[in-house]
PyMOL Python script that loads the backbone (N, CA, C, O; Angstrom):
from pymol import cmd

cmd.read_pdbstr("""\
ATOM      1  N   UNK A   1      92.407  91.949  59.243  1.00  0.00           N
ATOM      2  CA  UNK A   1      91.682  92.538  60.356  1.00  0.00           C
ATOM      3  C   UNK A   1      92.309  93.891  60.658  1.00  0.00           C
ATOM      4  O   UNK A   1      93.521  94.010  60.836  1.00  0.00           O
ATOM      5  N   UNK A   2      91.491  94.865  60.709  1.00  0.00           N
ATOM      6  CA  UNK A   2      91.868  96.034  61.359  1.00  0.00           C
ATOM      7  C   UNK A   2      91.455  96.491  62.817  1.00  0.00           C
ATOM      8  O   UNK A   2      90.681  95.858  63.535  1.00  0.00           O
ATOM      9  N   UNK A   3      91.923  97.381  63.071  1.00  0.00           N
ATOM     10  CA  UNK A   3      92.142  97.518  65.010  1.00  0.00           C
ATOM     11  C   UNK A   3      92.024  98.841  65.218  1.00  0.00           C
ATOM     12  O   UNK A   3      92.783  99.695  64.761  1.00  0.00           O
ATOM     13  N   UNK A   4      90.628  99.115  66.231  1.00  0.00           N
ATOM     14  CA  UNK A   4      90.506 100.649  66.527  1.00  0.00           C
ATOM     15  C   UNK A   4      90.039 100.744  67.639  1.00  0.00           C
ATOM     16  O   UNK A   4      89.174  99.961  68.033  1.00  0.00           O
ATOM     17  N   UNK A   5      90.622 101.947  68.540  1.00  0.00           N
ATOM     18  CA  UNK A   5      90.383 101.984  69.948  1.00  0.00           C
ATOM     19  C   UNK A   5      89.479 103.143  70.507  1.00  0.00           C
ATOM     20  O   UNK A   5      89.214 104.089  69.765  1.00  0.00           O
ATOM     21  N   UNK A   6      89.164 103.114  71.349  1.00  0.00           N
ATOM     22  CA  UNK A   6      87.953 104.006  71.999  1.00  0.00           C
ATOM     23  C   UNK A   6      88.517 104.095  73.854  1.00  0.00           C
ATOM     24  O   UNK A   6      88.442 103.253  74.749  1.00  0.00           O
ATOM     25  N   UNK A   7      89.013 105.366  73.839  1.00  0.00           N
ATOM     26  CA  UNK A   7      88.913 105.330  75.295  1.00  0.00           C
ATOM     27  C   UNK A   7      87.522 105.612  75.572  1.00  0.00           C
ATOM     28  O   UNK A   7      86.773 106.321  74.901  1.00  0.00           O
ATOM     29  N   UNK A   8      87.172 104.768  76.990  1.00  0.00           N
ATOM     30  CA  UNK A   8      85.294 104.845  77.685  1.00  0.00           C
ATOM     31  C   UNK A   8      85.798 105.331  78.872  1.00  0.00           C
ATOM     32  O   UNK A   8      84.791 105.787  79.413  1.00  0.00           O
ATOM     33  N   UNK A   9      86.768 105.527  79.646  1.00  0.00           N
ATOM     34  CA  UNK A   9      86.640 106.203  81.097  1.00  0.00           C
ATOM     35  C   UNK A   9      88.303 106.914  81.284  1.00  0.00           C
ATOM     36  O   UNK A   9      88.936 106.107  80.602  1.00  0.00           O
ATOM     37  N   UNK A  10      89.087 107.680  81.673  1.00  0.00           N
ATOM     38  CA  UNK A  10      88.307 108.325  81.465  1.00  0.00           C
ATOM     39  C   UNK A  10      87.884 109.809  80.200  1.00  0.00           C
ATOM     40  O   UNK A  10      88.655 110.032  79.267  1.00  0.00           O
ATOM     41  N   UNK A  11      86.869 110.478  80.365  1.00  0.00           N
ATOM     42  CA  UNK A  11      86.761 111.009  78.175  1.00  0.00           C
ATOM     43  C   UNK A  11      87.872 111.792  78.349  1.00  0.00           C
ATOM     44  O   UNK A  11      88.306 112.227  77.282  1.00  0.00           O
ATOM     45  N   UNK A  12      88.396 112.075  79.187  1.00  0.00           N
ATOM     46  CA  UNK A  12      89.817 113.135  78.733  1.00  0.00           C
ATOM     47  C   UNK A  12      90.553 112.326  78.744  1.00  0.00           C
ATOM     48  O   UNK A  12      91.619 112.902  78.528  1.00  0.00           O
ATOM     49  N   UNK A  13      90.748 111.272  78.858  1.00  0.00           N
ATOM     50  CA  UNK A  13      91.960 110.511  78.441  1.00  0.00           C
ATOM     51  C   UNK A  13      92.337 109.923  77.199  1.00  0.00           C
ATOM     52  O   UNK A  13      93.097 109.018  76.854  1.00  0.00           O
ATOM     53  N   UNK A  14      91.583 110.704  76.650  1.00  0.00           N
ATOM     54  CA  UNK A  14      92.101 109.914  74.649  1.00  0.00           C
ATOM     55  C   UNK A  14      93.334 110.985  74.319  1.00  0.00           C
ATOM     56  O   UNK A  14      93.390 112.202  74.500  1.00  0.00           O
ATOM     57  N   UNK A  15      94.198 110.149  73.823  1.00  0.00           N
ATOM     58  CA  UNK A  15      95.363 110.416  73.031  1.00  0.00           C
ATOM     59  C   UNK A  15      96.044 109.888  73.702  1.00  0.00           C
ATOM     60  O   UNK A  15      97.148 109.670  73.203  1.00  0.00           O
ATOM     61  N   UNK A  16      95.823 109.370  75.200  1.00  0.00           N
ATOM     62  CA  UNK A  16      96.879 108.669  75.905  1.00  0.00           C
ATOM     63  C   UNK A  16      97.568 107.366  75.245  1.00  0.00           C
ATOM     64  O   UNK A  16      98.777 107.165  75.360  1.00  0.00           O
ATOM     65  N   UNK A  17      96.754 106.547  74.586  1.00  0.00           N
ATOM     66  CA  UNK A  17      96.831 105.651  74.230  1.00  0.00           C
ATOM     67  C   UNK A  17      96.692 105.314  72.488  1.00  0.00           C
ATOM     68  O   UNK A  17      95.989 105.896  71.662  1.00  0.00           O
ATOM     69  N   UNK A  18      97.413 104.433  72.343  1.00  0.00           N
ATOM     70  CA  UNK A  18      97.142 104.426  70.508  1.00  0.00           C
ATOM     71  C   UNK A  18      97.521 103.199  70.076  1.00  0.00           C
ATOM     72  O   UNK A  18      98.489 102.701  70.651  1.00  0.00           O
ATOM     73  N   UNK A  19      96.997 102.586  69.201  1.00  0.00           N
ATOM     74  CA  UNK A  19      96.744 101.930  68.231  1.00  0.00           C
ATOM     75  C   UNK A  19      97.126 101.277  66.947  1.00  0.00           C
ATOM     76  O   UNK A  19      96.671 101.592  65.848  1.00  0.00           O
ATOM     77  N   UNK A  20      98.164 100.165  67.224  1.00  0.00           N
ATOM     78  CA  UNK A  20      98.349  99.530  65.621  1.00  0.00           C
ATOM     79  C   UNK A  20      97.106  99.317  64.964  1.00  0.00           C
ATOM     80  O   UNK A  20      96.136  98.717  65.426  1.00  0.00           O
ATOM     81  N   UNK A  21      97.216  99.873  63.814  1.00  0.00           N
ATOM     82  CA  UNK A  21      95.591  99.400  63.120  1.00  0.00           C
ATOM     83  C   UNK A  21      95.899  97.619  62.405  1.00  0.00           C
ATOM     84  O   UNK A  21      95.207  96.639  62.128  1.00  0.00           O
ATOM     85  N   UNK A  22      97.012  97.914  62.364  1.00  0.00           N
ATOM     86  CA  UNK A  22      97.066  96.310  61.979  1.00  0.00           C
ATOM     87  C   UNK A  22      97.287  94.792  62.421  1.00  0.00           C
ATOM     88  O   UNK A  22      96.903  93.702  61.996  1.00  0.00           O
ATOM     89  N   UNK A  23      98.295  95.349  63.751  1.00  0.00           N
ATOM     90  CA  UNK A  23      98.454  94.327  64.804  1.00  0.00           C
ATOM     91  C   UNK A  23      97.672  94.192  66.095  1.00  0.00           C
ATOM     92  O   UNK A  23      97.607  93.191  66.809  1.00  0.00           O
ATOM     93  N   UNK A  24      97.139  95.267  66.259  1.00  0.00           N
ATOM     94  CA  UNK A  24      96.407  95.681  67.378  1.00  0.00           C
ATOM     95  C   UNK A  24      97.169  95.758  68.730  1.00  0.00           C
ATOM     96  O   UNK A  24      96.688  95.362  69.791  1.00  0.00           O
ATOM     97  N   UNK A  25      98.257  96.240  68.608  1.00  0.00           N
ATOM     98  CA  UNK A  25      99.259  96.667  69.603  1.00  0.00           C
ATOM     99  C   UNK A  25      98.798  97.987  69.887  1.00  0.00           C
ATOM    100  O   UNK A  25      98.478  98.945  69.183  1.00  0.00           O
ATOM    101  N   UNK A  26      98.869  97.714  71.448  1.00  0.00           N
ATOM    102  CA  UNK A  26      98.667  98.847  72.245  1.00  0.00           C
ATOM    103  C   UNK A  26      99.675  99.337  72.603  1.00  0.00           C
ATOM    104  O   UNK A  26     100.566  98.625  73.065  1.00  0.00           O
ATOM    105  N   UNK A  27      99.873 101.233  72.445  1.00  0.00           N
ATOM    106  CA  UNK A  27     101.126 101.772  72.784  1.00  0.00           C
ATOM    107  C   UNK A  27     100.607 102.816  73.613  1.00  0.00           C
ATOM    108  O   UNK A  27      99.536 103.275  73.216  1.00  0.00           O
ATOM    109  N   UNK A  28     101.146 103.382  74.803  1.00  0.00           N
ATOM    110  CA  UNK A  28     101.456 104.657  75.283  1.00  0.00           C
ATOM    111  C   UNK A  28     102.057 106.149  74.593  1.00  0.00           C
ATOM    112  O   UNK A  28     103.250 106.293  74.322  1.00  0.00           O
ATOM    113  N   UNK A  29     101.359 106.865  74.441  1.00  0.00           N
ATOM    114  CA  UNK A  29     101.526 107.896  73.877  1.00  0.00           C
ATOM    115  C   UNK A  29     102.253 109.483  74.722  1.00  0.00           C
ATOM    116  O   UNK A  29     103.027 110.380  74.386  1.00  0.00           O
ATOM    117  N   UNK A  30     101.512 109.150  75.857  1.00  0.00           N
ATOM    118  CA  UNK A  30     101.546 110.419  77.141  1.00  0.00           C
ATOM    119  C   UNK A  30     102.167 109.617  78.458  1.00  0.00           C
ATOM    120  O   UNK A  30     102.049 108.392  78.499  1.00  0.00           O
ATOM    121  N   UNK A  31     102.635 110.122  79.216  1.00  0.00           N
ATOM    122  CA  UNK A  31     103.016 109.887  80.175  1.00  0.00           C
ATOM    123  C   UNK A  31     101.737 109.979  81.047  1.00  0.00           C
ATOM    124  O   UNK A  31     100.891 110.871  81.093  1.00  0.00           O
ATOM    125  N   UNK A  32     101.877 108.253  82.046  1.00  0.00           N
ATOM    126  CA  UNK A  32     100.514 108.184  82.854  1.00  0.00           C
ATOM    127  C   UNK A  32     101.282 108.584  84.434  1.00  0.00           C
ATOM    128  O   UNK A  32     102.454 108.342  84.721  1.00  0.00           O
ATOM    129  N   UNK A  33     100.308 109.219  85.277  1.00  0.00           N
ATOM    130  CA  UNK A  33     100.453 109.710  86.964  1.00  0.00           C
ATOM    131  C   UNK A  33      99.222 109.007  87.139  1.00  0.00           C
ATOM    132  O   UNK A  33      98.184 108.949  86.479  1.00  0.00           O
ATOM    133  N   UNK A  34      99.702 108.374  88.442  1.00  0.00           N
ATOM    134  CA  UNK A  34      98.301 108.008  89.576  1.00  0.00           C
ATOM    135  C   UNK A  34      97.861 109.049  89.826  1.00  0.00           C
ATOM    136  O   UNK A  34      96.764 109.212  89.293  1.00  0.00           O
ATOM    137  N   UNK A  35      98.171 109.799  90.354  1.00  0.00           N
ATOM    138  CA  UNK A  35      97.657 111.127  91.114  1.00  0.00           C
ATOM    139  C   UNK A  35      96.737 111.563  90.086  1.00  0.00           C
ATOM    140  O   UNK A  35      95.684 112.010  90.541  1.00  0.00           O
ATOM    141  N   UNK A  36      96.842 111.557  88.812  1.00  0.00           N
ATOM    142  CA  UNK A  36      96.135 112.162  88.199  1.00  0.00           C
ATOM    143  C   UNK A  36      95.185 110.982  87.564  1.00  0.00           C
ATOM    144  O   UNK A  36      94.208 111.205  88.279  1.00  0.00           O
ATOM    145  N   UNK A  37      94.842 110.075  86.878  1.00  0.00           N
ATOM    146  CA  UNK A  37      94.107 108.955  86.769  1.00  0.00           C
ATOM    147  C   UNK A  37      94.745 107.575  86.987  1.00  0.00           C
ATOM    148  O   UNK A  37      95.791 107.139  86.507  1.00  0.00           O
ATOM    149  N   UNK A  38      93.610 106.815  88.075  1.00  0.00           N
ATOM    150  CA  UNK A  38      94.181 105.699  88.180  1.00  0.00           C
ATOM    151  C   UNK A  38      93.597 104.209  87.828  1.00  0.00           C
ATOM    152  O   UNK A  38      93.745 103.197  88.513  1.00  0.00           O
ATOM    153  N   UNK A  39      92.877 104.335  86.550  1.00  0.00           N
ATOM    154  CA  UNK A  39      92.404 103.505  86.171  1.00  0.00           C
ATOM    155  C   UNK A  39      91.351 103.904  84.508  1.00  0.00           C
ATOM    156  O   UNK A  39      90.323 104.577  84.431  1.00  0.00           O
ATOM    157  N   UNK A  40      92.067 103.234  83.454  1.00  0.00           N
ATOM    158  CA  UNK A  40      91.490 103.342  82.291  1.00  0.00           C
ATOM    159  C   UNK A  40      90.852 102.716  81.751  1.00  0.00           C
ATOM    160  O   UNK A  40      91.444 101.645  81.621  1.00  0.00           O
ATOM    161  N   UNK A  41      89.357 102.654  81.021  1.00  0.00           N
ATOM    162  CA  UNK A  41      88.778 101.649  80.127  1.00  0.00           C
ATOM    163  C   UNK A  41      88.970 102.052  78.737  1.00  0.00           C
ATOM    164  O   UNK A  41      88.825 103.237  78.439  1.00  0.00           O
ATOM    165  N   UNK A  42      89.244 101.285  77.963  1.00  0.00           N
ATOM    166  CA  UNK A  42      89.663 101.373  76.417  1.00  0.00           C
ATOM    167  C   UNK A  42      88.640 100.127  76.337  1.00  0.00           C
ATOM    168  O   UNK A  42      88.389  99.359  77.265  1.00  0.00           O
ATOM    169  N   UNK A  43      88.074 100.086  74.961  1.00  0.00           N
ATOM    170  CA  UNK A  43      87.517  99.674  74.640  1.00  0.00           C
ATOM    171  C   UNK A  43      88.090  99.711  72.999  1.00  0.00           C
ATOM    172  O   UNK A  43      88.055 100.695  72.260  1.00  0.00           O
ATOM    173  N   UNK A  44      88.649  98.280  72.650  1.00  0.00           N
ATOM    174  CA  UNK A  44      89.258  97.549  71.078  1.00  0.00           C
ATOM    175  C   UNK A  44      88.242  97.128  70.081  1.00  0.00           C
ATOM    176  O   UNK A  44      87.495  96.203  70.401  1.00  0.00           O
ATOM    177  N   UNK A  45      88.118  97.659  68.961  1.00  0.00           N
ATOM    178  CA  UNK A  45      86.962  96.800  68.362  1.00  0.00           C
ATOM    179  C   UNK A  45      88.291  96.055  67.073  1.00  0.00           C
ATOM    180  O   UNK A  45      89.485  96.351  67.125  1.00  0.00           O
ATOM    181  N   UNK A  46      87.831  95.329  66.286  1.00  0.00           N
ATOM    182  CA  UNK A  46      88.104  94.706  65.308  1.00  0.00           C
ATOM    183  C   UNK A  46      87.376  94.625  63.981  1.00  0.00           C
ATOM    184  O   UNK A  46      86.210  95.020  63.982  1.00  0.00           O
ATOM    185  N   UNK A  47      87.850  94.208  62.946  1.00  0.00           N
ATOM    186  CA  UNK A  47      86.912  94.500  61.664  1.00  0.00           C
ATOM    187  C   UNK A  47      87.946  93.643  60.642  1.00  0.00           C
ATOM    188  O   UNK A  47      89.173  93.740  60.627  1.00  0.00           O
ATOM    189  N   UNK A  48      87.179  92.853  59.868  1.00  0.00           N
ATOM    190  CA  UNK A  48      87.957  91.980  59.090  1.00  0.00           C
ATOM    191  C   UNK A  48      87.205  92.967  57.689  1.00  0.00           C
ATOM    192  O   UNK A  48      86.410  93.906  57.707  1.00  0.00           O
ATOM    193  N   UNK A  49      87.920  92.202  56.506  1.00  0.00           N
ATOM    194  CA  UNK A  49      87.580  92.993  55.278  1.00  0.00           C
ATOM    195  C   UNK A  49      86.524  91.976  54.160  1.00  0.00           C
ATOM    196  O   UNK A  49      86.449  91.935  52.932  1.00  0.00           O
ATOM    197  N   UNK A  50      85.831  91.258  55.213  1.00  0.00           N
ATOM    198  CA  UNK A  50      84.995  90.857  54.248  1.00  0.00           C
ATOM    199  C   UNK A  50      83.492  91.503  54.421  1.00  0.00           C
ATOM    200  O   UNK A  50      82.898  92.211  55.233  1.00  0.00           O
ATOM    201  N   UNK A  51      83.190  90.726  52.962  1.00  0.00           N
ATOM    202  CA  UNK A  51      81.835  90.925  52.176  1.00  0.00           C
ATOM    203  C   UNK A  51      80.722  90.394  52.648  1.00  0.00           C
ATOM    204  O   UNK A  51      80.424  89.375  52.025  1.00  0.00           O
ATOM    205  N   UNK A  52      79.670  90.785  53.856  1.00  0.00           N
ATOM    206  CA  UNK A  52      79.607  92.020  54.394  1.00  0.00           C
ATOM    207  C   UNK A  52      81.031  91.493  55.779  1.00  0.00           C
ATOM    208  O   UNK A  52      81.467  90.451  56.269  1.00  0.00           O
ATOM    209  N   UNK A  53      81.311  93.224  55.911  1.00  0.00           N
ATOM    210  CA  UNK A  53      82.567  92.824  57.086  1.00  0.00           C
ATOM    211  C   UNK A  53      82.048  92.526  58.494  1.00  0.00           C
ATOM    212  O   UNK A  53      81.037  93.043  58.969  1.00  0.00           O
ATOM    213  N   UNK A  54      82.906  91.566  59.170  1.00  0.00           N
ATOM    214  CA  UNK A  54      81.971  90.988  60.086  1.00  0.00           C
ATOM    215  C   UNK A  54      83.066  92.372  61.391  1.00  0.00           C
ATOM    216  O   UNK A  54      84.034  93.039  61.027  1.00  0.00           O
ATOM    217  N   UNK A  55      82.458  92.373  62.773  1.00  0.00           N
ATOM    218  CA  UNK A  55      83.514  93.133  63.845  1.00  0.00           C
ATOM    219  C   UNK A  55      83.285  92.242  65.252  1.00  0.00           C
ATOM    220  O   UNK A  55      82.560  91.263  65.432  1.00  0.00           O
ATOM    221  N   UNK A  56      84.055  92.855  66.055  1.00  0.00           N
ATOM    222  CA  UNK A  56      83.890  92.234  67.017  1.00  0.00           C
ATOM    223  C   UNK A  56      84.574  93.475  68.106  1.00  0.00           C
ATOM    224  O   UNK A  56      85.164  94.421  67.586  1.00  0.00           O
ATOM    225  N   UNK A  57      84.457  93.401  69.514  1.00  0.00           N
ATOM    226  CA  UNK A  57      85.279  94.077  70.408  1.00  0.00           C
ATOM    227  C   UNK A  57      85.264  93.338  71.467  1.00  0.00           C
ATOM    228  O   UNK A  57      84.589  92.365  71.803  1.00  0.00           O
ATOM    229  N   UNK A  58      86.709  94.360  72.302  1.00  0.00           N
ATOM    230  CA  UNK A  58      87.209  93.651  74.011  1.00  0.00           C
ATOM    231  C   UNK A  58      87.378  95.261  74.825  1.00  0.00           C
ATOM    232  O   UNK A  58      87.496  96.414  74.409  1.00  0.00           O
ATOM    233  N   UNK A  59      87.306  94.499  76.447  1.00  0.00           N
ATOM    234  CA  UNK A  59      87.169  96.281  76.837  1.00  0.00           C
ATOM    235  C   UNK A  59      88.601  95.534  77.650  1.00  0.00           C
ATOM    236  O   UNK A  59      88.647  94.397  78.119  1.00  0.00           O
ATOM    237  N   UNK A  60      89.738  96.602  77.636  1.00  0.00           N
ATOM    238  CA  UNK A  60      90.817  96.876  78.336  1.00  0.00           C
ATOM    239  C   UNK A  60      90.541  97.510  79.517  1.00  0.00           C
ATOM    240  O   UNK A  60      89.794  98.488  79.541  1.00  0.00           O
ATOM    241  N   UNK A  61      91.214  96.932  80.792  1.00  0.00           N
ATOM    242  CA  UNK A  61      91.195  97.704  81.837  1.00  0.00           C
ATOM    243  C   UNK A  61      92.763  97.760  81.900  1.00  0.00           C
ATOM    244  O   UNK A  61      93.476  96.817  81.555  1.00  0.00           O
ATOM    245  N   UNK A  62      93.293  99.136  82.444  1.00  0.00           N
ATOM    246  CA  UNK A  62      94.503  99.662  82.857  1.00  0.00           C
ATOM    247  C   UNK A  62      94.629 100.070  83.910  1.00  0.00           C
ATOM    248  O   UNK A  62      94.313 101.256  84.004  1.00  0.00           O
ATOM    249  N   UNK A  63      95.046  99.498  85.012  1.00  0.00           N
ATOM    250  CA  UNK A  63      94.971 100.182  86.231  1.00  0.00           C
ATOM    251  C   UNK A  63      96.453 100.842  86.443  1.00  0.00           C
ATOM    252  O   UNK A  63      97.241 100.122  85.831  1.00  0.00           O
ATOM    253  N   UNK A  64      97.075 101.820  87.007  1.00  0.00           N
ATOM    254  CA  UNK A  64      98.222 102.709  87.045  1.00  0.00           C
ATOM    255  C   UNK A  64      98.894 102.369  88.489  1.00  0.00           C
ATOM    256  O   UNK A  64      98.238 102.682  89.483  1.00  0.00           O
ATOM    257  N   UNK A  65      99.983 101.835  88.639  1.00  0.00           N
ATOM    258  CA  UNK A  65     100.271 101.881  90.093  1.00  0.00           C
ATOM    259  C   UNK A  65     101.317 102.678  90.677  1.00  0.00           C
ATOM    260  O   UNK A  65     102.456 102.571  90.223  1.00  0.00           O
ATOM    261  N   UNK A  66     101.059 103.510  91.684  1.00  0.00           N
ATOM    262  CA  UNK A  66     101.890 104.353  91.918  1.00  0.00           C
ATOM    263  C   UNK A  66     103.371 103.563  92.839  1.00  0.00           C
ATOM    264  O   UNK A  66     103.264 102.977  93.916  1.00  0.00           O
ATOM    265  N   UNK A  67     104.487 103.735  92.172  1.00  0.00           N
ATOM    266  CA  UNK A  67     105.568 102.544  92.871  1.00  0.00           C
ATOM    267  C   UNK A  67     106.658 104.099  92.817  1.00  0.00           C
ATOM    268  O   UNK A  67     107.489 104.188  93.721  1.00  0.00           O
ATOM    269  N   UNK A  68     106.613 104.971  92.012  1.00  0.00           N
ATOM    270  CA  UNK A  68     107.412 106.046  92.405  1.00  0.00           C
ATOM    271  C   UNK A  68     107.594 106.723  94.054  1.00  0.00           C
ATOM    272  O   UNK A  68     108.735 106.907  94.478  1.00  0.00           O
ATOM    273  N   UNK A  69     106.512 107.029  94.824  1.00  0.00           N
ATOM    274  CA  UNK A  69     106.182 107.618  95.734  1.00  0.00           C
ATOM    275  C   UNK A  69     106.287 106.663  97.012  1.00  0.00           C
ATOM    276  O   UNK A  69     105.978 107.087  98.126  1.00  0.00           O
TER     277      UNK A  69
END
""", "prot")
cmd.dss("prot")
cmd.show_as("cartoon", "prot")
cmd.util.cbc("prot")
cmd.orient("prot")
């Protein structure tokens, strides 16, 4: 199975987030601020390698909590 992500909210927020293509581990890439977004949808799809390949997806919610301030 392979693993690919889609940020859906919000569209400037891609690169924040990334992607084992093989485990489907989710990693942080950028440093997240409330102040600046406080809530992400990613959206995971999946894909196995068969003949025809079947997929599937899940939508991630990330909410950010501000505990600094």
């Amino acid at each position: 199975v392979t693993y690919s992500l889609e940020t859906l909210f919000p569209q400037d927020g891609k690169g924040v987030f990334g992607i084992d293509r093989k485990s489907g581990e989710i990693r942080l890439r950028n440093d997240l601020d409330f102040e600046d977004v406080s809530i992400y949808r990613l959206q995971v799809d999946a894909t196995d390698q068969g003949n025809p390949p079947l997929s599937g997806h899940c939508k991630v919610v990330l909410e950010v909590l501000d505990v600094n301030d």
